[in-house]
NUBAFI-667053 format. One line per field, with one value per residue: residue number from 1; x, y, z of N, C-alpha, C in turn. Coordinates in steps of 0.02 Angstrom, whole numbers, plus 50000, padded with zeros to 5 digits. Each point is the difference from the previous one (the first is absolute). Layout:
N
pos <- [NUM,...]
n.c1 <- [X,...]
n.c2 <- [Y,...]
n.c3 <- [Z,...]
ca.c1 <- [X,...]
ca.c2 <- [Y,...]
ca.c3 <- [Z,...]
c.c1 <- [X,...]
c.c2 <- [Y,...]
c.c3 <- [Z,...]
//
This chain:
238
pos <- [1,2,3,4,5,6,7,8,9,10,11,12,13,14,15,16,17,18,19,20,21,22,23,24,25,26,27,28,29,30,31,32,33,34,35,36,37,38,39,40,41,42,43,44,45,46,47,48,49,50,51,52,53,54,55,56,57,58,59,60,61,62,63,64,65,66,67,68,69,70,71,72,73,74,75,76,77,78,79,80,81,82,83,84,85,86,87,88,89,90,91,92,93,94,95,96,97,98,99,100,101,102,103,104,105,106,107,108,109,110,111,112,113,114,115,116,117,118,119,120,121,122,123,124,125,126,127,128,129,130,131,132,133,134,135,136,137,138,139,140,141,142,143,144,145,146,147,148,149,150,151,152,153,154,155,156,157,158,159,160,161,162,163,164,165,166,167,168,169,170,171,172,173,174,175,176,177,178,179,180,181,182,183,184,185,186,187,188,189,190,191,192,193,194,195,196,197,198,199,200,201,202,203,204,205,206,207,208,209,210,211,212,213,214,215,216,217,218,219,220,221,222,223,224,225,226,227,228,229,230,231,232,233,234,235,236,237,238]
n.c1 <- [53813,50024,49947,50007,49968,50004,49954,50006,49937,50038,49989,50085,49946,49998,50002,50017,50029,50065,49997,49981,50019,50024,50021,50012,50040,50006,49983,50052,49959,49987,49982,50027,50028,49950,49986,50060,49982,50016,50070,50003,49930,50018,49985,49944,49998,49960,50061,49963,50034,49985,49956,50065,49999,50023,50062,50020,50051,50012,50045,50027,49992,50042,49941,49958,49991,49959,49966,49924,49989,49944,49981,49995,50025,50074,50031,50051,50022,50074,50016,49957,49960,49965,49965,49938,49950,49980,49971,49952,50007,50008,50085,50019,50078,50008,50051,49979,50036,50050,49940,49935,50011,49916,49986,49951,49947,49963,49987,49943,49986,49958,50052,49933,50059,50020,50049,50043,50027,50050,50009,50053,50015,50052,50005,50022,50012,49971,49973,50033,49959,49944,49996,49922,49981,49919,49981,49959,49994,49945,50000,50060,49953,49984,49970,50065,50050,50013,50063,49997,50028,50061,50012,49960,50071,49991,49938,50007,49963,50027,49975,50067,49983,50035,49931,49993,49967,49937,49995,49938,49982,49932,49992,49948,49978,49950,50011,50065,50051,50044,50047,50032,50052,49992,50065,50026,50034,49946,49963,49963,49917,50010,49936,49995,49938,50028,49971,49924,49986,50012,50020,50026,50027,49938,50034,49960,50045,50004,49976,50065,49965,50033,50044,50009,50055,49996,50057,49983,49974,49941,49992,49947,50007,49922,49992,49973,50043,50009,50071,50034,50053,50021,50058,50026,50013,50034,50074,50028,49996,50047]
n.c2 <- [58497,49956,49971,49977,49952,50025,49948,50016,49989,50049,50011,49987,49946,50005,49953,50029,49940,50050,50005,50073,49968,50052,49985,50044,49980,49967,49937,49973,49963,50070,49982,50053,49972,50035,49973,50010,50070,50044,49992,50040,50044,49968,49988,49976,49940,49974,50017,49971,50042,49957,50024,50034,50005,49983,50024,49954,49973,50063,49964,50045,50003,50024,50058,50061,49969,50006,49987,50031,50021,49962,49946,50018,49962,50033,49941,50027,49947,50011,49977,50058,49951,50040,50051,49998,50029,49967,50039,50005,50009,49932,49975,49926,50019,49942,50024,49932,50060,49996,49992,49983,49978,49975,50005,49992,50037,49983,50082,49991,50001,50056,50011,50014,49990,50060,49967,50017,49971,50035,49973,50045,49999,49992,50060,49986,49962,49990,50048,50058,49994,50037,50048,50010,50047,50018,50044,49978,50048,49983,50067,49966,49944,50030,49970,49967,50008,49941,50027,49917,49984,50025,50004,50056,49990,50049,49950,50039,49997,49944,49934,50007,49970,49954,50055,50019,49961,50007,50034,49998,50022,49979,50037,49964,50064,49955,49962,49971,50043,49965,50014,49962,50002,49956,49994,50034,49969,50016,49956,50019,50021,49975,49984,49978,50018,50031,50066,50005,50052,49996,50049,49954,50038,50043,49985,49976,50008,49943,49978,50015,50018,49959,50054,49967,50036,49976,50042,50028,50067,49983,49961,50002,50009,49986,50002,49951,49963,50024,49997,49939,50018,49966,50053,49967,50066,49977,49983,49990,49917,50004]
n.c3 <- [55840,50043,50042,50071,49983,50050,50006,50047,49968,49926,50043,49997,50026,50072,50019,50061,50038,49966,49926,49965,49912,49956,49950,49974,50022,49977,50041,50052,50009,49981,49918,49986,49939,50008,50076,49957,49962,50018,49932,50048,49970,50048,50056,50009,50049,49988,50071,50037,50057,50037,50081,50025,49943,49961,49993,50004,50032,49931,49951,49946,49937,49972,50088,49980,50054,49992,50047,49993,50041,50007,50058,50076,50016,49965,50009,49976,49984,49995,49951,49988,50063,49945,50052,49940,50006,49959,50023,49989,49942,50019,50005,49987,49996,49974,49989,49980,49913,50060,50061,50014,50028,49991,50025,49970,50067,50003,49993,49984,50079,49983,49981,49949,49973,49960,49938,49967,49967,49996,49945,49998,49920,50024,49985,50070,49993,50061,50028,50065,50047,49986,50034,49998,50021,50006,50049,49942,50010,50023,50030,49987,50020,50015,49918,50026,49947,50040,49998,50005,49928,50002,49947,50026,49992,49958,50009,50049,49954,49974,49986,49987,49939,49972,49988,49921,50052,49990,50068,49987,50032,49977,50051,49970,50008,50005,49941,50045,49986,49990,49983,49961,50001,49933,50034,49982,50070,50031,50004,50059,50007,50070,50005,50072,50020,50054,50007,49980,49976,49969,49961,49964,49960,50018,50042,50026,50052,50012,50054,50009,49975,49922,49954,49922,49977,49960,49977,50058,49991,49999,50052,49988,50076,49991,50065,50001,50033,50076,49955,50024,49964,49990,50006,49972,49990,49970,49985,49941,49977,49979]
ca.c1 <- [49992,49994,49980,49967,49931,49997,49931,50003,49985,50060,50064,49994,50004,50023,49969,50006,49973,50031,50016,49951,50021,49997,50053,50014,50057,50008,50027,50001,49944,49984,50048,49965,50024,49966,50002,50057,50015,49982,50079,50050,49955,49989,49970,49967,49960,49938,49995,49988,50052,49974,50052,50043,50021,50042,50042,50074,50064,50011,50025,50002,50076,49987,49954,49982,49927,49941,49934,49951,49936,49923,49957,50041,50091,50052,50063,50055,50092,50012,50097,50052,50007,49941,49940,49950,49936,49950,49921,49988,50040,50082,50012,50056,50023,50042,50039,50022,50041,50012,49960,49989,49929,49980,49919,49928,49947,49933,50038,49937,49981,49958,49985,50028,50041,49969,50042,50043,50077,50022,50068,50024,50073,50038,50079,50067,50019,50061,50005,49997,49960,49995,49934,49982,49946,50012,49899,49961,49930,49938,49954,50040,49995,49918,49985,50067,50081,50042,50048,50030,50047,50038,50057,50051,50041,49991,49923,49997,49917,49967,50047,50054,50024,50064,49984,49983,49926,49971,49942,49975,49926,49957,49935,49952,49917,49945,49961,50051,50036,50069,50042,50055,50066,50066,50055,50052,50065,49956,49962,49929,49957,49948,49960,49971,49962,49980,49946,49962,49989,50048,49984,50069,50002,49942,49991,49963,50019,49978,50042,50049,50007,50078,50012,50062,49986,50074,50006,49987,50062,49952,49947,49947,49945,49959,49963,49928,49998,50048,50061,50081,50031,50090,50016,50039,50032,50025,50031,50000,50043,50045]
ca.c2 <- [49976,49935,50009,49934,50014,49922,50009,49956,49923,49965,50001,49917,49967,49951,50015,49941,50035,50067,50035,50006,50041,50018,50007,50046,49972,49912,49995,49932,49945,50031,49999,50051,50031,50080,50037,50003,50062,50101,49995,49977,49960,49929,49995,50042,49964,50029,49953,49981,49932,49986,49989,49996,49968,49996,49980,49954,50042,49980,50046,50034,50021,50047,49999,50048,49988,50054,49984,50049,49953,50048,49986,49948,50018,49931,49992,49990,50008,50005,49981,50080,50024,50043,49964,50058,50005,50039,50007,50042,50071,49989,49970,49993,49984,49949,49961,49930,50011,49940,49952,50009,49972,50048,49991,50054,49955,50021,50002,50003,49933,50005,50060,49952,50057,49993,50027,50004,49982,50049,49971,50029,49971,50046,50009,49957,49924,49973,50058,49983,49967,50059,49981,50100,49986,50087,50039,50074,50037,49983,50052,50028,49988,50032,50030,50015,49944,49990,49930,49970,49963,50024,49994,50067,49977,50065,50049,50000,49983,49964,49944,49989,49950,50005,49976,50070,50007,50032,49987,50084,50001,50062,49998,50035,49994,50007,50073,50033,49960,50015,49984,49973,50040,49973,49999,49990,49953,49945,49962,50040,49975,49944,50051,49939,50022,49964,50006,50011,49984,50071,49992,50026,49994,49963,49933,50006,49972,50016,49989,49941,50013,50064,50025,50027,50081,50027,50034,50058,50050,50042,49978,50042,49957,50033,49962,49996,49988,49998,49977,49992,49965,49993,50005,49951,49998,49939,49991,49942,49968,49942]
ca.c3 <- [50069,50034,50055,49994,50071,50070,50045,50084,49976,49970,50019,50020,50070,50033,50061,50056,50081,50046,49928,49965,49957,49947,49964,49951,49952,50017,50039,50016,49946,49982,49967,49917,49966,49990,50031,50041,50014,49961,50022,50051,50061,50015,50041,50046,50059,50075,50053,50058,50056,50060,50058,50011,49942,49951,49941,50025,49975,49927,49940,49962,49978,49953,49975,50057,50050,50029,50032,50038,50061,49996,50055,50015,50027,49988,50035,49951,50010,49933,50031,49993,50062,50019,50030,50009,49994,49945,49980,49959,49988,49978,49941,49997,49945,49996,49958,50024,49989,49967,50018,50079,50042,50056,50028,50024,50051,50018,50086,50044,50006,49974,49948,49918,49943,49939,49979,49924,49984,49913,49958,49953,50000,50030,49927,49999,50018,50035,50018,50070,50002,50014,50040,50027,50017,49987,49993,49963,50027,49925,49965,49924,49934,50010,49959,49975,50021,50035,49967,50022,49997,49913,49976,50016,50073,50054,50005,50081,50031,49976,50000,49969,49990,49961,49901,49963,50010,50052,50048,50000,50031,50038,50023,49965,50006,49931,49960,50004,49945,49976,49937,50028,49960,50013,49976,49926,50003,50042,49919,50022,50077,49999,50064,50010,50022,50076,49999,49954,49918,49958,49905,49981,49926,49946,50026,50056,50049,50083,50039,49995,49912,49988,49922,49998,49949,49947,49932,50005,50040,50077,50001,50039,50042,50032,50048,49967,50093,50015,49973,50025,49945,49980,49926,50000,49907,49977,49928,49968,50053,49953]
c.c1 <- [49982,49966,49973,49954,50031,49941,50010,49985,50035,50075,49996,50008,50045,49962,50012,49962,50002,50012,49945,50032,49982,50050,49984,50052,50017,50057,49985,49948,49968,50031,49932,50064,49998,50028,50080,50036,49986,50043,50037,49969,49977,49943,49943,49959,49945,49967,49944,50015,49929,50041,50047,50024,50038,50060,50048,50055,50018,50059,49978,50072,49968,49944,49992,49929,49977,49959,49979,49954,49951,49996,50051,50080,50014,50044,50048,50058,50051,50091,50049,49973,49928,49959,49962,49935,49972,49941,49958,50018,50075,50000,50064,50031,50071,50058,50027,50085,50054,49991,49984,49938,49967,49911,49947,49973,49942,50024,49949,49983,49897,49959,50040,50051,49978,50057,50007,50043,50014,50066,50032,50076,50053,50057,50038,50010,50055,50012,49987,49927,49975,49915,49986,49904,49975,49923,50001,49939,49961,49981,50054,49977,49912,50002,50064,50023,50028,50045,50037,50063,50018,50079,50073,50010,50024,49951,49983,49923,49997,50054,50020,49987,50049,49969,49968,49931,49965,49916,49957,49919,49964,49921,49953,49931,49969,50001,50092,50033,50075,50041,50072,50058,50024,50072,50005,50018,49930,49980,49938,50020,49959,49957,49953,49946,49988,49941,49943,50006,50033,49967,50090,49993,49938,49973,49962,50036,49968,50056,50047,50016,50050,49983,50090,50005,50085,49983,49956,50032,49964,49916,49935,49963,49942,49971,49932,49956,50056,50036,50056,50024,50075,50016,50081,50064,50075,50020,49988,50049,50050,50040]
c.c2 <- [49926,49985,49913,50012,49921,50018,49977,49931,49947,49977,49927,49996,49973,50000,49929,50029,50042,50037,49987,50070,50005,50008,50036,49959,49935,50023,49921,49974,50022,50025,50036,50004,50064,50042,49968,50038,50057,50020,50005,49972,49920,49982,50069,49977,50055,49936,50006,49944,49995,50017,49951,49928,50034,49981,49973,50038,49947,50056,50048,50034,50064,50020,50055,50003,50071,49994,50044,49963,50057,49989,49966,50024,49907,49999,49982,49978,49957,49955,50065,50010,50033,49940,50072,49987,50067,50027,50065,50062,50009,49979,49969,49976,49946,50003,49960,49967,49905,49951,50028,49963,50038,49974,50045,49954,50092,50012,50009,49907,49991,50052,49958,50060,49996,50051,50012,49970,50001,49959,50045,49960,50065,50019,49962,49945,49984,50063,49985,49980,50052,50002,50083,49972,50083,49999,50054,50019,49988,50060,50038,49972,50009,50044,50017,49929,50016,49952,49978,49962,50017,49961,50047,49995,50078,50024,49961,50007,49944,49934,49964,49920,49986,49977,50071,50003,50057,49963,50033,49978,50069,49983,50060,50017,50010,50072,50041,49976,50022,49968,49964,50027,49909,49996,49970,49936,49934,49954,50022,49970,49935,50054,49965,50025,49967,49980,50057,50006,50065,49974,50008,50006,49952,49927,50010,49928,49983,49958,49919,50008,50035,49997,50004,50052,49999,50026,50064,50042,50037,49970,50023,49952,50041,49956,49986,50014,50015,49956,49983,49978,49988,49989,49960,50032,49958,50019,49933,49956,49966,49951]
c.c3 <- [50000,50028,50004,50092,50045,50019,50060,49990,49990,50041,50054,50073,50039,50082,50048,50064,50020,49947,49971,49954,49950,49945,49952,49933,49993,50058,50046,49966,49964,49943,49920,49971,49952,50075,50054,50039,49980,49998,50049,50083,49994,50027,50036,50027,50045,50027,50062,50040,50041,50048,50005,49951,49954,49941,50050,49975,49941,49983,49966,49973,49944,49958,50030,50031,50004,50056,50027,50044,49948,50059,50048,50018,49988,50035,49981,50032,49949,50021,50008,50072,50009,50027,50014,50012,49936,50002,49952,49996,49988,49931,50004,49946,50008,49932,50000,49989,49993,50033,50084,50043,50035,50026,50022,49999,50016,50090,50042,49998,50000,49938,49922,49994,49927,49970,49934,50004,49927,50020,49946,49977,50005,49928,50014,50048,50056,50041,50080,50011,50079,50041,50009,50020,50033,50005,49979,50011,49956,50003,49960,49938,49971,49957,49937,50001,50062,49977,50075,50009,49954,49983,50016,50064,50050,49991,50079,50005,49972,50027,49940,49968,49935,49937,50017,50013,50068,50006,50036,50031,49994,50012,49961,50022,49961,49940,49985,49933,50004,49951,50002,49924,50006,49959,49939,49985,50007,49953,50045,50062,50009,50051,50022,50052,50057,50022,49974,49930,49957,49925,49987,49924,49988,50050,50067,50054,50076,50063,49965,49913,50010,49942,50021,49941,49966,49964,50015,50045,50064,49987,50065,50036,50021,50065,49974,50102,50028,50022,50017,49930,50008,49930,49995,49920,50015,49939,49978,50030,49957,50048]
//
């Protein structure tokens, strides 16, 4: 087994008038040659927009977006025409494929948002350029996996993105524990602790801390408190 520790600490800054983040992975000025990626996972931003602030309309090309609200509702719109609103309990999913514009803004003109943004690289290059978005009940994931985002394009509970990866939440109460199976094909899990504290393989975690886990085949979370986690497994990336 593999395993490497992110402390919330560790992880790189940015902050303005209306953004206040976190980087997990190098990213814009923000530059670790240790922390570029978790093979095919890129990116995993934890954002706060201010009212009615946010991202300008920007590019993206051959990439698959993720974003979860924790707090808060977004306002999305994209060059494929969508114009949505996000808020907790959703999830949306972007295949940026072979290029698309688009903008999020904070859709409360007094309420902070507080998000994720997961960067996955996609198997294939140059692909339509694709948009889904979807609420999952948080009391499915109470004490269990709930998977969110898979690779399996006829699994109708979940959202579809174009790499061999998955996306999985659960809510833990104290003292609870569960187990994770990973794939064959995967190189592991990243598991990034939303919020309170879990023990993963021997390691004592708390809020914003991640572990990443290769080279093993089922790994054991106990809640030390009660627990939001995302589980992120990911193949290798060539």
């Amino acid at each position: 087994m593999k395993k490497t520790i992110y402390k919330a600490e560790s992880r790189g800054k940015f902050r303005n008038e209306w953004l206040d983040t976190s980087y997990s992975f190098s990213f814009a000025d923000y530059f670790d040659r240790n922390r570029m990626n978790f093979g095919a996972l890129r990116v995993l931003n934890d954002d706060i927009v201010q009212p009615s602030q946010g991202f300008g309309k920007h590019p993206h090309d051959n990439m698959e977006i993720i974003t979860i609200p924790l707090s808060g509702s977004l306002s999305h719109r994209d060059s494929m025409g969508h114009q949505q609103e996000i808020g907790v309990n959703e999830v949306q999913v972007m295949s940026a494929g072979t290029g698309i514009f688009h903008s999020e803004f904070n859709a409360s003109p007094s309420i902070e948002v507080s998000l994720l943004q997961i960067w996955i690289y996609p198997n294939s290059r140059n692909i339509m350029p694709r948009y889904d978005q979807r609420f999952f009940a948080h009391e499915n994931a109470k004490n269990k996996w709930q998977e969110l985002v898979s690779g399996n394009y006829t699994d109708v509970n979940t959202l579809y993105i174009s790499q061999n990866a998955f996306i999985s939440r659960a809510y833990l109460t104290k003292n609870e524990s569960i187990s994770y199976n990973t794939s064959k094909s995967s190189l592991g899990s990243f598991i990034f602790i939303i919020e309170g504290a879990v023990e993963i393989e021997n390691e004592k975690l708390g809020r914003r801390d991640a572990i990443s886990l290769s080279e093993i085949d089922k790994f054991n979370i106990k809640a030390i408190n009660d627990s939001l986690i995302l589980n992120i497994e990911v193949p290798e990336y060539k």
